[in-house]
Backbone bond lengths (Angstrom), bond angles and torsions (degrees), N, CA, C in turn:
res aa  C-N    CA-C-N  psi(-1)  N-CA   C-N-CA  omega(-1)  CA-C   N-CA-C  phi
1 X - - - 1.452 - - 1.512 111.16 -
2 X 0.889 124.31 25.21 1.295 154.46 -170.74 1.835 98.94 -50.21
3 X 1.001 154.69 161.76 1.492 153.01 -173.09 1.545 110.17 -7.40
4 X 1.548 121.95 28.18 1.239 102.55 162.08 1.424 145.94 -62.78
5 X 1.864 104.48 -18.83 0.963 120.11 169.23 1.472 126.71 -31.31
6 X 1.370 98.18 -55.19 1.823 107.06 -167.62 1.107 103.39 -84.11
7 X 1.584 133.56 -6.83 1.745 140.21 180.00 1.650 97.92 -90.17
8 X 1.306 112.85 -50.03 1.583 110.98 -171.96 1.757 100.54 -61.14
9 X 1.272 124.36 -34.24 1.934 118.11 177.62 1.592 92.84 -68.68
10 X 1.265 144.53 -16.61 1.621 138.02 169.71 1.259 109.82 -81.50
11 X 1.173 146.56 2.54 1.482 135.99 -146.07 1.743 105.88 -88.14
12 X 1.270 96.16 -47.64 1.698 103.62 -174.91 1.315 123.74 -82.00
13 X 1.594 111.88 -16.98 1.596 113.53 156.55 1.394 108.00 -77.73
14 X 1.403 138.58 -33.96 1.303 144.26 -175.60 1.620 87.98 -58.13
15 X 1.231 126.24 -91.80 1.476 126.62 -166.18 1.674 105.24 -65.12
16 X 1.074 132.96 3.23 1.594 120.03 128.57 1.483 143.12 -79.94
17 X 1.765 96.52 10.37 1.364 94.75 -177.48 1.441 124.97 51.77
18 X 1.617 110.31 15.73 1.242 103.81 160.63 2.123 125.08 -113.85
19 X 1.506 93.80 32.20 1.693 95.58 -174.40 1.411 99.54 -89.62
20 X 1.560 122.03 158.21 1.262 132.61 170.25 1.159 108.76 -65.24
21 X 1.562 115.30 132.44 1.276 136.42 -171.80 2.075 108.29 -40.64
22 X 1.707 100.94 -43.14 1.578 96.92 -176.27 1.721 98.25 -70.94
23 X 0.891 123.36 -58.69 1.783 122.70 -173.30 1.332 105.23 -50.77
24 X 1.410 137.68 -27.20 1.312 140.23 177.86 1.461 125.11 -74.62
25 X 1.158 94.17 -25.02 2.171 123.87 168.23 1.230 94.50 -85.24
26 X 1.165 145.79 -45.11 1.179 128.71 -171.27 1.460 121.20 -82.46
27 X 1.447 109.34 -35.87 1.673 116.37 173.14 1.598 109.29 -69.75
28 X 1.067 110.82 -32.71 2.154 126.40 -177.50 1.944 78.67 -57.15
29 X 1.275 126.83 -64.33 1.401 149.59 -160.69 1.785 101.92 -50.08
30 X 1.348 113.14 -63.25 0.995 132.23 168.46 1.841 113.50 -37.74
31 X 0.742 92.00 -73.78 2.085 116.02 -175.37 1.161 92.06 -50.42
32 X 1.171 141.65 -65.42 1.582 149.30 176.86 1.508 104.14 -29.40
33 X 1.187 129.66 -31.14 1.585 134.45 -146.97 1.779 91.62 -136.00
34 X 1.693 126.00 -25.54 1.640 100.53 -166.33 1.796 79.93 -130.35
35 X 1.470 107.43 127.67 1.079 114.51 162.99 1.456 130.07 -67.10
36 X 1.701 106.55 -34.07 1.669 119.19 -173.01 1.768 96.08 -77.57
37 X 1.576 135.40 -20.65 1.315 104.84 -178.26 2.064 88.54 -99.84
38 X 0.783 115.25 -22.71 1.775 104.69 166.31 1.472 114.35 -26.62
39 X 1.409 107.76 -53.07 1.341 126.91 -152.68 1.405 121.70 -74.78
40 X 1.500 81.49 -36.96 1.752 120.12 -179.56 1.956 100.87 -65.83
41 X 1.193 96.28 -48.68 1.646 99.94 -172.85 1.291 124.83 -94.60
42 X 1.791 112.25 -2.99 1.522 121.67 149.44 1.199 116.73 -65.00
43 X 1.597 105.24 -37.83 1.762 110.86 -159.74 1.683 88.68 -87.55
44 X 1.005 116.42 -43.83 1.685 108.22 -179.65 1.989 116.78 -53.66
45 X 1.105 104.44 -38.75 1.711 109.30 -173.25 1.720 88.00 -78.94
46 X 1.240 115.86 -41.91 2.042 97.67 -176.93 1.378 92.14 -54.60
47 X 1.155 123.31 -62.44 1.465 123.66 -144.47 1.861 105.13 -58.62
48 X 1.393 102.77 -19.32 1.672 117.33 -170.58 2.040 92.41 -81.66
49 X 0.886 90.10 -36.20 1.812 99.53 -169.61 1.678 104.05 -78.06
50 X 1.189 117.14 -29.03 1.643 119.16 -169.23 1.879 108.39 -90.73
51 X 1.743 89.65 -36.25 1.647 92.05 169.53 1.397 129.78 -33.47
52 X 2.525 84.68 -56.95 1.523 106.05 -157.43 1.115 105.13 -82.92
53 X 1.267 136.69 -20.15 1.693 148.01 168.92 1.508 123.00 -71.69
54 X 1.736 96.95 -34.78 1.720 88.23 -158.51 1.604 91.65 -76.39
55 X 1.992 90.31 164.03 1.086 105.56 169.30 1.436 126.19 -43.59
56 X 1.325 138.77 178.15 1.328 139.37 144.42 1.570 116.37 -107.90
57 X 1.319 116.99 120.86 1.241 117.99 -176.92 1.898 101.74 -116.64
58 X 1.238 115.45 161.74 1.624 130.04 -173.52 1.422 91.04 -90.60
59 X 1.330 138.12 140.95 1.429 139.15 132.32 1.544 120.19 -44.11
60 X 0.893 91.07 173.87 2.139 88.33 178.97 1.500 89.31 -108.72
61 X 1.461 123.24 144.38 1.046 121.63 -140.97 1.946 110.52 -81.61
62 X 1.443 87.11 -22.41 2.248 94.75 169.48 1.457 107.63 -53.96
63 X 1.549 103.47 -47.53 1.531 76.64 -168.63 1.479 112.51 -114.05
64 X 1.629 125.92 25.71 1.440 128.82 117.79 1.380 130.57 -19.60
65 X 1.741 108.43 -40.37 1.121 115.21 -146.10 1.427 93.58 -106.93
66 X 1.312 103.17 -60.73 1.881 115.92 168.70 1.824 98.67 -30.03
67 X 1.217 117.77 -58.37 1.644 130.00 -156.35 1.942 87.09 -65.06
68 X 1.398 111.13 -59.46 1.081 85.44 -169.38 1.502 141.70 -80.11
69 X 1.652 92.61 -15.42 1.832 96.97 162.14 1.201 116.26 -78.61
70 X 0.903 138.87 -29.17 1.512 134.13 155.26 1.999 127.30 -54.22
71 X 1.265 116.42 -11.64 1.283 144.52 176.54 1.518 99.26 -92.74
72 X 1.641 110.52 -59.21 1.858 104.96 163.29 1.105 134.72 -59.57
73 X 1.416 108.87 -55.20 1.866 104.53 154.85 1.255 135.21 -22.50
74 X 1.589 98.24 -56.85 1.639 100.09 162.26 1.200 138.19 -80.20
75 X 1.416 112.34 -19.32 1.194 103.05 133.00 1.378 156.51 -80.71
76 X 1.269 125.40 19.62 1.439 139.35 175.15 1.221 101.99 -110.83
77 X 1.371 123.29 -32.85 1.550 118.80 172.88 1.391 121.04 -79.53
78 X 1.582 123.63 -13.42 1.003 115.13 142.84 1.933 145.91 -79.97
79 X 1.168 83.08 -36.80 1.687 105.49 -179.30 1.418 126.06 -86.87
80 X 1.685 106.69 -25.24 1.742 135.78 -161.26 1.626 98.88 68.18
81 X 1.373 97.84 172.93 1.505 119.11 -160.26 1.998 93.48 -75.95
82 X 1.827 89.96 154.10 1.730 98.00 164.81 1.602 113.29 -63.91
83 X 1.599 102.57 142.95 1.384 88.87 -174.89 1.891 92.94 -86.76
């Protein structure tokens, strides 16, 4: 796992097809040699493919609600509240 660090901050322009052609040779370069960020960027492009495909289903509206105060919480406990 050797310099994956600075390849894993490329990952989501790489599978957006929007990284510069030299950084994109080098991460293709990378993957060839580290199996754990391979894995990382198979499981990342399914997860890009299941988003854009999967169905859309409604929550039932309790735990819409549960999901989203609990989504605010964490965010106010990180950030503090809107003024």
């Amino acid at each position: 796992m050797k310099g994956c660090s600075k390849h894993i901050q490329q990952i989501a322009e790489y599978i957006d097809g929007e990284l510069d052609e030299a950084l994109c040779t080098r991460l293709e370069e990378h993957l060839k040699e580290c199996n754990n960020c391979r894995i990382m960027v198979d499981t990342l492009k399914q997860t890009v493919v299941l988003c854009r495909e999967g169905k859309k289903e409604r929550l039932p509206e309790d735990i819409e609600s549960r999901l989203n105060d609990a989504l605010k919480n964490k965010w106010e406990k990180k950030f503090g509240k809107k003024s």
